[in-house]
C-alpha positions in Angstrom: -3.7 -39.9 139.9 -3.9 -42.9 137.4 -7.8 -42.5 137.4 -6.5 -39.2 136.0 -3.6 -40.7 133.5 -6.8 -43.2 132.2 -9.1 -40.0 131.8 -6.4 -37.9 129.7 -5.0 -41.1 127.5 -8.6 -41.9 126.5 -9.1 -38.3 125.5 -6.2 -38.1 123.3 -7.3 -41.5 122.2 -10.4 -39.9 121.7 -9.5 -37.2 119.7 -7.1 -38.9 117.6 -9.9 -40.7 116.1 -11.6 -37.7 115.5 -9.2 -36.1 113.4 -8.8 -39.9 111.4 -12.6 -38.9 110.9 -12.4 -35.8 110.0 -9.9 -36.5 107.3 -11.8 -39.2 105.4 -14.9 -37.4 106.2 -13.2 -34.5 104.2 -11.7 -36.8 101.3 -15.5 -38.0 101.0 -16.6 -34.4 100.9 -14.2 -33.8 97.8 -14.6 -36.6 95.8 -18.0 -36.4 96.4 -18.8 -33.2 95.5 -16.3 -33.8 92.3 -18.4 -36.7 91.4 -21.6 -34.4 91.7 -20.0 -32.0 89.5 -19.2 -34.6 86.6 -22.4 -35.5 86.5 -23.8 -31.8 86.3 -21.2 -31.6 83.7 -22.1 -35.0 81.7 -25.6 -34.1 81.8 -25.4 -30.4 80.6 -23.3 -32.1 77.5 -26.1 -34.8 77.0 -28.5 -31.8 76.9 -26.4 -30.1 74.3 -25.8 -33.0 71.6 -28.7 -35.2 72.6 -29.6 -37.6 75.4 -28.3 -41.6 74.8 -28.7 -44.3 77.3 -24.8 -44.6 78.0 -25.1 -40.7 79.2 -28.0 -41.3 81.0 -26.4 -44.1 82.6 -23.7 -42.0 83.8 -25.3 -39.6 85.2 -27.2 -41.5 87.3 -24.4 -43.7 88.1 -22.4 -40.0 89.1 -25.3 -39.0 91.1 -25.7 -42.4 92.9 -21.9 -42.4 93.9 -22.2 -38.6 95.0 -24.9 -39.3 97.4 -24.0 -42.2 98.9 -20.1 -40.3 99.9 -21.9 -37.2 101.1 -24.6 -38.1 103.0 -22.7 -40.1 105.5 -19.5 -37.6 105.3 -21.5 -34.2 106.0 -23.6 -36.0 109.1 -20.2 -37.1 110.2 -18.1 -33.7 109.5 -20.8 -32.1 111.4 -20.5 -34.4 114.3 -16.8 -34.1 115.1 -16.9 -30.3 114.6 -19.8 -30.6 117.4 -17.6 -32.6 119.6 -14.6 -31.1 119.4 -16.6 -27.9 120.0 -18.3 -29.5 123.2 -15.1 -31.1 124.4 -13.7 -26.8 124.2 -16.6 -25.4 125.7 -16.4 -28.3 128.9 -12.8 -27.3 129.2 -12.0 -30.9 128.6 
């Protein structure tokens, strides 16, 4: 029976940190997307009225920031949505 109690408080455990990841893996999504779009935005402007190095600079900067939140966050997003799944499927 407490081999039991241990089994079900880790889960929760478990799964509480999995939904703390899934939130800032979702706040990384936004802002990181967000960031992606600024610099589509910034560099569509610098195409219109001519490129400068401050533009430039931003745009890579954006694009830098962008990947570096996203890469991590859609790897991790897809893991808990694969555990969680796993954990439904094993009836656990």
């Amino acid at each position: 029976m407490a081999d039991e109690t241990d089994r079900i408080n880790h889960t929760d455990h478990v799964r509480q940190r999995r939904a703390v990841v899934a939130k800032w893996t979702l706040l990384a999504n936004r802002v990181g997307y967000l960031v992606l779009a600024l610099a589509v935005a910034i560099f569509i402007i610098a195409f219109a009225i001519g490129f400068s190095s401050t533009l430039a600079t931003t745009v890579v900067v954006c694009l830098v920031i962008s990947f570096v939140l996203l890469a991590p966050s859609i790897v991790l997003g897809y893991a808990v949505k694969a555990a969680e799944r796993e954990d439904v499927e094993n009836n656990l």
